[in-house]
Structure formats: C-alpha cells, structure tokens
Residue, then its C-alpha position, 0 to 999 in steps of 0.5 A: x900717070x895717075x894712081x887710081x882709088x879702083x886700082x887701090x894704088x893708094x899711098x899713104x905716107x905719114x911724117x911731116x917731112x911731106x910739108x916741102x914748105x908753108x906760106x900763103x897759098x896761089x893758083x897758076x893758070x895753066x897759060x900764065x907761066x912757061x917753064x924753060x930753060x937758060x944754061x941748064x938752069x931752069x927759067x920761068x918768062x911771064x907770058x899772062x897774068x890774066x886769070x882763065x874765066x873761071x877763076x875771076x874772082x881769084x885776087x891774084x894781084x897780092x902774089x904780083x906784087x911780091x913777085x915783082x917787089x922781089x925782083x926790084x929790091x932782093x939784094x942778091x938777085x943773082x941768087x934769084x931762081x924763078x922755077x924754085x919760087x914757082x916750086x915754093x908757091x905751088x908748095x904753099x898752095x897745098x900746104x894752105x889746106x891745112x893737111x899735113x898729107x897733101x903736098x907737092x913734090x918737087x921733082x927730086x923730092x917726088x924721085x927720092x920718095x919713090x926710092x924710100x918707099x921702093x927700097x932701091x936707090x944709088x948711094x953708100x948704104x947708111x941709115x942716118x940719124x942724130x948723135x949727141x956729142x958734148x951735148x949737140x947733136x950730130x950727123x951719124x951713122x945709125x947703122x952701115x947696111x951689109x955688103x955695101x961700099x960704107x961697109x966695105x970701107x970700114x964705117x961704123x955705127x956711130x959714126x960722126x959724119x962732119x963734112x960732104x964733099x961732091x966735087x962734080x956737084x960743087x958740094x961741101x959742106x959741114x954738117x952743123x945745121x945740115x937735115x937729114x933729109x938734105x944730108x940724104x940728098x947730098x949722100x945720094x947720087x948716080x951710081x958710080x959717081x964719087x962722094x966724100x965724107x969726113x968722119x970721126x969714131x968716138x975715142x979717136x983722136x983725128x978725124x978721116x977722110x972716106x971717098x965711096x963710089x956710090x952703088x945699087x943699094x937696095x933696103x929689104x923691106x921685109x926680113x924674118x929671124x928666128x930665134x928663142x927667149x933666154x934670160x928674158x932676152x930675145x936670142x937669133x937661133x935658126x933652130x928658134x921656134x918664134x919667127x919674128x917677122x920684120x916688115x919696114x914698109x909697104x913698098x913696090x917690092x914688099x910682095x915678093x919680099x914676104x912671099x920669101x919669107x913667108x915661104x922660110x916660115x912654112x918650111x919650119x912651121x913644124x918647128x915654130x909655135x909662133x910668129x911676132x909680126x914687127x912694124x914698129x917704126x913702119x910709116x906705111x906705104x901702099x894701101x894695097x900692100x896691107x890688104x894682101x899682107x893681112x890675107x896671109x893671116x885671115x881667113x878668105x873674105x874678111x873685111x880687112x879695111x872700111x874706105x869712106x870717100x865724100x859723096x860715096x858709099x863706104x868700100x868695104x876691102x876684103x881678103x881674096x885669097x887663101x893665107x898660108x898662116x892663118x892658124x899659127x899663134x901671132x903677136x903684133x909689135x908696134x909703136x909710135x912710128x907704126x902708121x897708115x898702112x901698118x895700121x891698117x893691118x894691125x887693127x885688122x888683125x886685132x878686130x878680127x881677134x887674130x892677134x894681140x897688139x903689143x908696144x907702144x902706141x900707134x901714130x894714128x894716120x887714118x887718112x888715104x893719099x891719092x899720088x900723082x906724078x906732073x910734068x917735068x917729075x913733079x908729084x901730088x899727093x892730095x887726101x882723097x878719103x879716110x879710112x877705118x878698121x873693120x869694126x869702124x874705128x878711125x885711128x886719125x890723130x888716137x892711135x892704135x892703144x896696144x893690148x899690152x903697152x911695154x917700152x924699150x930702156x933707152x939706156x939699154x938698146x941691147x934689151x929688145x923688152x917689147x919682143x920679148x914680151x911678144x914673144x913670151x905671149x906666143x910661149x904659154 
C-alpha cells in the first residue's frame, strides 16, 4: 500500500530512533535473494549474485566478501540469522544517505510505529522512561494510564522495573543495559498473553513480582481540561474558563478525538475566554492531521502549509472548512519535543497572528516522509519533500522561537510555569 503526496498521507515522523542502524549502504537485486523460511526461523538461499543491466556499474563484490568471511570465520555460527543481515544491510542503505528520516522498517518495527502513532496497541498500559537510582539510571514507570491491567495491579509512577519475563517467548531478562524501545517491545505482546515484571518502589525494602495479562490499550491523542490559575498555579476546575487543549500527536484516530473535544469546548464557550493549545513533546505525525487541525481555528481558505518537492512547483495547502474556534483567545504551548507536524500547525497559527507561541524552542523537522509498507511488513519511509510555513520560513534544524520562552523547574514537576503563563496571557 503506497501513501501518496496527493492523497497528503504523508507521515512525518521526528527522533533518531528511526535510524534501525548505520553502516555502508548495499543494493539488492530483486532476483538476487529468495527469502524463505526453516522451522519457523526466517532463511535466505543465495540464488544470483548477478547485478540486473542497470546497476553494472554497482561493485557489489566488497558486500560478498564479507558475507562469505562471516559465514567461514564467525565463531558462533550458530547465532548466524541471514534475513537479519539482509534487514541490516538494507538498514545501512538507507542510513547512508545521510537523512535521518529515511529508514527502513523491519517488520516489527514498521508493526509498532503504526501502533505509536495510532495510539492502539496490546500491552500493560505504562509510559516508560529512565529514573536515577544511586546515581544510574534505571527502567521506570513514567506514569501507569487509568483503567489498564499496571493500574489495576497497583504499579505506580516510579516505579523501578528490574526484570522481564515472557515464558512463551523464551524472554528474561534484566533491564541494566535494556532501551526502551526494546523494553516496549518486550512489554508489548498479543493480547491475553501473560507477561512478568519485577518491580521495586523506593522506600521498599524488597522487590515484587507482578504477572499482567496484556490488553487493548488505546492512548487518546487528544484530551481537553479546564481549569483556572490560582496562586500562580494552574488548577482543573469543570467550571475553569480556559480550556487547555492537549494534542500528543497526529495519529489515525486524532480526527475524532478532537471533533469530541472540540465539541466539550463549544458546549462551554460562554463560559471560556480562552483555549491553551498544547503540543509540547508532540513529534507529529500525519501532515494531513495538521491542516484539518488548524481550519478549527483559521478562517476558510488560508494557507496553512508551503510543500516544495524537487522538480515541482511549491503546493500550497490551505483550510477547507468552516472552524468552530476561529474567534476564541488562543495561546500555543510547545517545546523541544514539539516537531514536524506540530510545527506546522503552531507556525501557522503564528504566521496568520492567531495565536502566540509560548515555551521552549521547537525541534525543528521541516522535512515530509513518504511511507510505504513492503513485503513481508516491512516499512520504507523515504524524505520526498521539505515543507514551510505560510510566510515561507523552513524550520529544519532552527525551530520555532517562542514569542515568550518560559521553562518548567525540573525540581518542581508539580509547577506547570509554561501553562501558566499561557494561560495568564488569555486573562488580560
């Protein structure tokens, strides 16, 4: 399935996790390798090493080499798995471009970048990150989401996560060394299916054993509160009269996600004199998302992003329908982990003097991934074209500069400084 430009499927994703690996990159002729399978364990038989006619002047002989030095002198050849080394140089071919944004998928990888960016997924319900712990870091609970199974089984945030057990999978392992994008894949499974962790509360003196039957976790990526400012803090009230508008990223379900939102904000507009829109720590998602996102706040028939693709005129896309917001006081939040497609919407929003920028600044992707799934699940996401914002700046590698730059006290996560001062600006 191929997601076109004119269809504006276009994903644009932002952190270097994309990069599956680096090395020298390598051609494939589509007849050169057959792809099969031995006891459920994924093979490759060589059946020509022949370039097709077009590619003669490829010197693929290096590659050959070091396949074959490999198979002869690798002490453990046992270990030896060809269609991962087929994954990894097509891996290195994309990553010896040189862009960031142009990777190749394995077939899990592609399968859990479609979930992230969907929101929907089988596991325990956790956001994980890194907690120091005399002095190392370690794998933690970042916060367990309501009403799924960590929840349910009392985890909390903060919580150390030491071990991960998988017995049908054949998986346990300590967490010292372990990423987390390899934590999330180990966490993750079918649902119904079993999984183990060992966890430890500060304070504690033993650690404990917890064994969650994986569900449908499904991540809103778009959430509005209200609330008021009370002692220069930012308080949720029902009856608050700014609406803070949370928007994670630019998924699959974002549409109806913010039309229900949307929808508790009019119910009150009497009552709210303005909305904080919050993307901070959004790394986009579909380019599509941002354009229908900024019409609920521009009038019909602004530009709301430039396209420039080599060889082609620049595209001009604009709003194409009637905003139920376009008159209500807004402010934008973001900061460093603001990318691509929240870019797009912020700087719109800006260029157009709809609203003012407030935070930290912005990433800075202003680069358009084509993505494409291959056979056997595989994904290719290649950089077909730069984007800018309707005055014709390029944000790639500068950012978005905020109008009023205010940073959050690491020391006093309970202080949200940045929403406040948002949210004072709409108070004037």
């Amino acid at each position: 399935m191929r997601i076109t430009l004119t269809q504006l499927r276009n994903l644009i994703f932002v952190t270097a996790l994309m990069l599956l690996s680096a090395g020298g990159g390598w051609w494939f002729g589509r007849h050169d390798l057959k792809l099969t399978s031995q006891n459920k364990v994924p093979a490759v038989k060589i059946l020509n090493r022949a370039l097709p006619v077009d590619k003669q002047d490829v010197d693929f002989s290096l590659f050959w080499e070091v396949w074959d030095r490999l198979e002869q002198n690798f002490l453990f050849k046992d270990s030896i798995n060809h269609q991962k080394m087929v994954m990894g140089a097509i891996s290195g071919m994309t990553a010896a471009l040189g862009d960031p944004y142009t990777a190749f998928f394995p077939p899990q990888e592609n399968k859990a970048a479609k979930e992230n960016l969907n929101g929907s997924f089988s596991g325990i319900g956790i956001e994980l990150g890194y907690k120091k712990y005399d002095g190392i870091n370690q794998l933690a609970v970042m916060s367990p989401l309501s009403g799924m199974p960590a929840e349910k089984a009392g985890v909390k945030a903060g919580d150390f996560i030491l071990k991960i057990v998988d017995e049908a999978k054949g998986v346990n392992k300590e967490t010292g060394s372990m990423s987390l994008p390899e934590a999330v894949d180990l966490i993750r499974g079918d649902k119904g299916t079993s999984v183990k962790l060992t966890l430890f509360t500060e304070g504690d003196k033993d650690t404990r054993v917890v064994e969650f039957k994986r569900d449908t976790i499904v991540v809103p990526s778009v959430e509005v509160k209200f609330g008021e400012i009370k002692d220069d803090k930012w308080q949720e009230n029902e009856n608050g009269q700014i609406a803070r508008l949370r928007l994670s990223r630019f998924g699959g379900l974002t549409d109806d996600q913010w039309d229900k939102s949307i929808s508790q904000i009019v119910a009150k507009n009497k009552n709210i004199k303005g909305v904080v829109l919050d993307v901070r720590n959004n790394p986009g998602g579909y380019l599509d998302g941002a354009v229908n996102l900024a019409g609920e706040f521009l009038p019909k028939g602004e530009v709301v992003v430039q396209q420039e693709h080599a060889g082609q005129p620049t595209q001009e896309y604009s709003v194409t329908r009637i905003g139920r917001l376009t008159q209500i006081p807004l402010a934008v939040l973001m900061n460093g982990g603001s990318a691509s497609a929240s870019e797009i919407l912020a700087g719109a929003l800006r260029d157009h003097d709809r609203a003012k920028l407030f935070g930290e600044k912005s990433f800075g992707k202003g680069t358009i991934q084509e993505a494409e799934d291959l056979t056997s699940g595989a994904g290719l996401h290649v950089t077909v074209a730069k984007w800018l914002t309707p005055n014709g700046t390029w944000v790639h590698e500068k950012g978005l500069t905020p109008d009023t730059e205010v940073k959050n006290d690491p020391d006093k996560p309970e202080v949200d400084k940045q929403l406040v001062e948002a949210a004072k600006s709409l108070l004037k």
